[in-house]
DRENPA-3360 file (N, C-alpha, C; in nm, 2 decimals, always signed):
BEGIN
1 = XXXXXXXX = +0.17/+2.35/+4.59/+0.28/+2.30/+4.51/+0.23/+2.17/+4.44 ~ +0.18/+2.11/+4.50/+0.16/+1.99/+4.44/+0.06/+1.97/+4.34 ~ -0.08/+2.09/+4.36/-0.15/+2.11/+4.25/-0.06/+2.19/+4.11 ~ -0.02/+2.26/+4.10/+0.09/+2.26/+4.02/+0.17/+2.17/+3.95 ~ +0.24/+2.05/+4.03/+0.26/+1.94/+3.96/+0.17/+1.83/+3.88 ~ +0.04/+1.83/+3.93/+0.00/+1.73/+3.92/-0.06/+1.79/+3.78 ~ -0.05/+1.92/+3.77/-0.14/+2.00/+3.64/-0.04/+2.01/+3.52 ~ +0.08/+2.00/+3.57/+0.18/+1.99/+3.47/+0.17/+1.90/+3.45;
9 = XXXXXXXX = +0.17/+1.79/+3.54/+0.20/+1.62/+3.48/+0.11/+1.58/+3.36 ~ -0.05/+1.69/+3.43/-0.16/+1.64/+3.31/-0.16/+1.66/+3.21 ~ -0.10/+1.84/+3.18/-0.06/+1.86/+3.04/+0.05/+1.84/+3.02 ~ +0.14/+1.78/+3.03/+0.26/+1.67/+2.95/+0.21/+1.55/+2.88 ~ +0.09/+1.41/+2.95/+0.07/+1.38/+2.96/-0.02/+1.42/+2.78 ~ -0.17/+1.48/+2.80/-0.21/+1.54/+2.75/-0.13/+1.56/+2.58 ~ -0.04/+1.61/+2.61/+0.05/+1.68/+2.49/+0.09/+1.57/+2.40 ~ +0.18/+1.47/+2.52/+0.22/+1.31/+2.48/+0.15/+1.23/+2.40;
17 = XXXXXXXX = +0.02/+1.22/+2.45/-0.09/+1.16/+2.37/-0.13/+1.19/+2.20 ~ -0.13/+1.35/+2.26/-0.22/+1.39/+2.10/-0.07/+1.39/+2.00 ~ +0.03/+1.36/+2.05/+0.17/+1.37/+1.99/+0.14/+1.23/+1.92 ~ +0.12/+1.17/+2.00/+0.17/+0.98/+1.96/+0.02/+1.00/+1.85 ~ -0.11/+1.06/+1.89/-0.23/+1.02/+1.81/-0.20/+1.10/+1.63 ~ -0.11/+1.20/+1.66/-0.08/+1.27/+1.54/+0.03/+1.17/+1.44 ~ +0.13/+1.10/+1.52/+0.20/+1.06/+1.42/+0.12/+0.97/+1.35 ~ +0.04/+0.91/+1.43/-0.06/+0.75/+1.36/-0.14/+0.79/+1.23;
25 = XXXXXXXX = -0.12/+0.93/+1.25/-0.27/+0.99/+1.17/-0.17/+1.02/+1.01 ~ -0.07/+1.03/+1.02/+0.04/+1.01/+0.92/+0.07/+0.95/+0.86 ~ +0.04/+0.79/+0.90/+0.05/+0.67/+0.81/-0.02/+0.69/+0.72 ~ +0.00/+0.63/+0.56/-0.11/+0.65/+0.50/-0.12/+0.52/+0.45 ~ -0.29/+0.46/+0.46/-0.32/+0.39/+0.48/-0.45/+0.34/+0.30 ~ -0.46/+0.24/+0.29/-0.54/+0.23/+0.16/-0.70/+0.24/+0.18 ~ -0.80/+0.30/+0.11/-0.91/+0.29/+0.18/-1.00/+0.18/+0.12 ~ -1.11/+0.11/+0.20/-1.21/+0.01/+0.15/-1.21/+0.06/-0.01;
33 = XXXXXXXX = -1.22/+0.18/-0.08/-1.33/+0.19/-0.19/-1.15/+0.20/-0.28 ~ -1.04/+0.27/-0.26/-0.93/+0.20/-0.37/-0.94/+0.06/-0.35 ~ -0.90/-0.02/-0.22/-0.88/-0.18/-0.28/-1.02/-0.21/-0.41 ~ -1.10/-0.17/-0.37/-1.21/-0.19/-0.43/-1.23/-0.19/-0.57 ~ -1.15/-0.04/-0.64/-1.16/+0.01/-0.73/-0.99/-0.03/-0.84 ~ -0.90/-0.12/-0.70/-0.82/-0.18/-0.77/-0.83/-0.33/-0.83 ~ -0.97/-0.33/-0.76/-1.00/-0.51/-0.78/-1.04/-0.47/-0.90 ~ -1.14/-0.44/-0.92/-1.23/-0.39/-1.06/-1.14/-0.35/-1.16;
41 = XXXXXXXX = -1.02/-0.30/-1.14/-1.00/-0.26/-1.24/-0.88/-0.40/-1.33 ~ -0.88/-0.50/-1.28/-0.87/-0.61/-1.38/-0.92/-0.68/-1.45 ~ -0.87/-0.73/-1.53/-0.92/-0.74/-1.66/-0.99/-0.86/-1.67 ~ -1.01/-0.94/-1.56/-1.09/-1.04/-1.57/-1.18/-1.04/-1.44 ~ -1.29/-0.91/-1.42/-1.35/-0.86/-1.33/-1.46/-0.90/-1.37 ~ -1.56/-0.96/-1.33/-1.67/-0.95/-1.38/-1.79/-0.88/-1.29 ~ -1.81/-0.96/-1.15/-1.91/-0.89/-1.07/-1.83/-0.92/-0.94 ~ -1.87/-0.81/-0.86/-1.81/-0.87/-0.70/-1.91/-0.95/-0.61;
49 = XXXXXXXX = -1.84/-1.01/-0.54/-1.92/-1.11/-0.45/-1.92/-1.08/-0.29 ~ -1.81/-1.08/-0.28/-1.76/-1.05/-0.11/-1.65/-0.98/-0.05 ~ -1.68/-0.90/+0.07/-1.58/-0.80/+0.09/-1.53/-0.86/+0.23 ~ -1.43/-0.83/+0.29/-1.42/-0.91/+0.46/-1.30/-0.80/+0.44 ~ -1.29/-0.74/+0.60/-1.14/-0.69/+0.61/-1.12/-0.78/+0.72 ~ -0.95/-0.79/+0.79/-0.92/-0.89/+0.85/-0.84/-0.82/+0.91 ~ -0.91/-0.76/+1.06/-0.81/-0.68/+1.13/-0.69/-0.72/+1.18 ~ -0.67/-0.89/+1.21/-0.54/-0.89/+1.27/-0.43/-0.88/+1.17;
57 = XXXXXXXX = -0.48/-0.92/+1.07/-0.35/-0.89/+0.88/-0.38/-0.75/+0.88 ~ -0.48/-0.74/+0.88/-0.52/-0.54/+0.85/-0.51/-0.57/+0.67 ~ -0.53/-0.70/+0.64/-0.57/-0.70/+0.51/-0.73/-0.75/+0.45 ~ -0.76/-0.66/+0.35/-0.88/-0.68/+0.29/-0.91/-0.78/+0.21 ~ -0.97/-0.86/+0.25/-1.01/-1.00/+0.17/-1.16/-0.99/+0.00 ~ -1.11/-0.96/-0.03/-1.19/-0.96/-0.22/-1.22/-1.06/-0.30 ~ -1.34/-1.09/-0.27/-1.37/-1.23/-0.30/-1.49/-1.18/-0.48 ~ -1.42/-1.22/-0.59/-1.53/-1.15/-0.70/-1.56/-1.28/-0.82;
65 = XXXXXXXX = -1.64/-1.27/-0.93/-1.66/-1.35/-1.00/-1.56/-1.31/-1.10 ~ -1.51/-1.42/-1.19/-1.45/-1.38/-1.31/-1.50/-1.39/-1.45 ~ -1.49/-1.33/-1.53/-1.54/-1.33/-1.64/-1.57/-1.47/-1.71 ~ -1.45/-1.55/-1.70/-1.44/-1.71/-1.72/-1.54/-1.83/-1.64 ~ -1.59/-1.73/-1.50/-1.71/-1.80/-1.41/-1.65/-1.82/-1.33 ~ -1.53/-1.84/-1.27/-1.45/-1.91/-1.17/-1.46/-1.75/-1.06 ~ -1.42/-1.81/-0.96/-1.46/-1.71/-0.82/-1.29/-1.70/-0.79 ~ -1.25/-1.59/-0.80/-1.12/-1.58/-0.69/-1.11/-1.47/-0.55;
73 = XXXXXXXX = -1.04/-1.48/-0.54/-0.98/-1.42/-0.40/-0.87/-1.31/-0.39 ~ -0.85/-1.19/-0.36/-0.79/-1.13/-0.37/-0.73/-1.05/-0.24 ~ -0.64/-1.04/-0.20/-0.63/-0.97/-0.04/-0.47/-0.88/-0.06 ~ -0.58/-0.78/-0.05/-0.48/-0.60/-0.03/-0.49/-0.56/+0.08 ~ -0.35/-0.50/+0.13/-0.28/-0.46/+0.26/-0.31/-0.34/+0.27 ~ -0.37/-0.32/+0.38/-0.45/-0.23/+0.41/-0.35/-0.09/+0.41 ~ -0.21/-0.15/+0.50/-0.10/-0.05/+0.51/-0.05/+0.04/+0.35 ~ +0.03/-0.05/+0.28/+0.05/+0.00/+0.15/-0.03/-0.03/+0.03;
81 = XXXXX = -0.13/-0.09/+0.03/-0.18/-0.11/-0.06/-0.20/-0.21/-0.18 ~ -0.13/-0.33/-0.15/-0.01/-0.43/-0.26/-0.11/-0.51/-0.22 ~ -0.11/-0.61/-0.34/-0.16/-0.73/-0.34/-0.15/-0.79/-0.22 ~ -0.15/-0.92/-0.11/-0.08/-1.02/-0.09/-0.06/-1.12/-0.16 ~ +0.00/-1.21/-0.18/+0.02/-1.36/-0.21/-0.03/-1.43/-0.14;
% end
């Protein structure tokens, strides 16, 4: 009897897991090469410089040159995708 329980406990257990790993797998999330391809695509893009992601924000840090020579900074959320401020 108790091998029986302990086998059920495992696949409940088991089931719970890949349950909770399925929902995570559902967020949808932005990848390195869109932020990337969203930086570029403004209009005062000129070359990129530096990339950093920043796991505790989970936001991507975009560091590029601008047409005018000045360097900015740019940081997209890794979750939905949006600029930060």
């Amino acid at each position: 009897m108790k091998k029986i329980s302990y086998i059920s406990l495992a696949l409940i257990a088991i089931f719970v897991n890949a349950t909770a790993y399925g929902a995570g797998a559902r967020i949808p999330t932005t990848s390195i090469s869109q932020a990337l391809e969203n930086t570029k695509s403004r209009d005062n893009f000129a070359t990129l410089k530096n990339v950093k992601f920043d796991v505790k924000e989970k936001v991507y840090n975009i560091t590029y040159l601008t047409k005018g020579g000045s360097i900015e900074t740019v940081k997209i959320n890794k979750v939905n995708g949006k600029e930060v401020k």
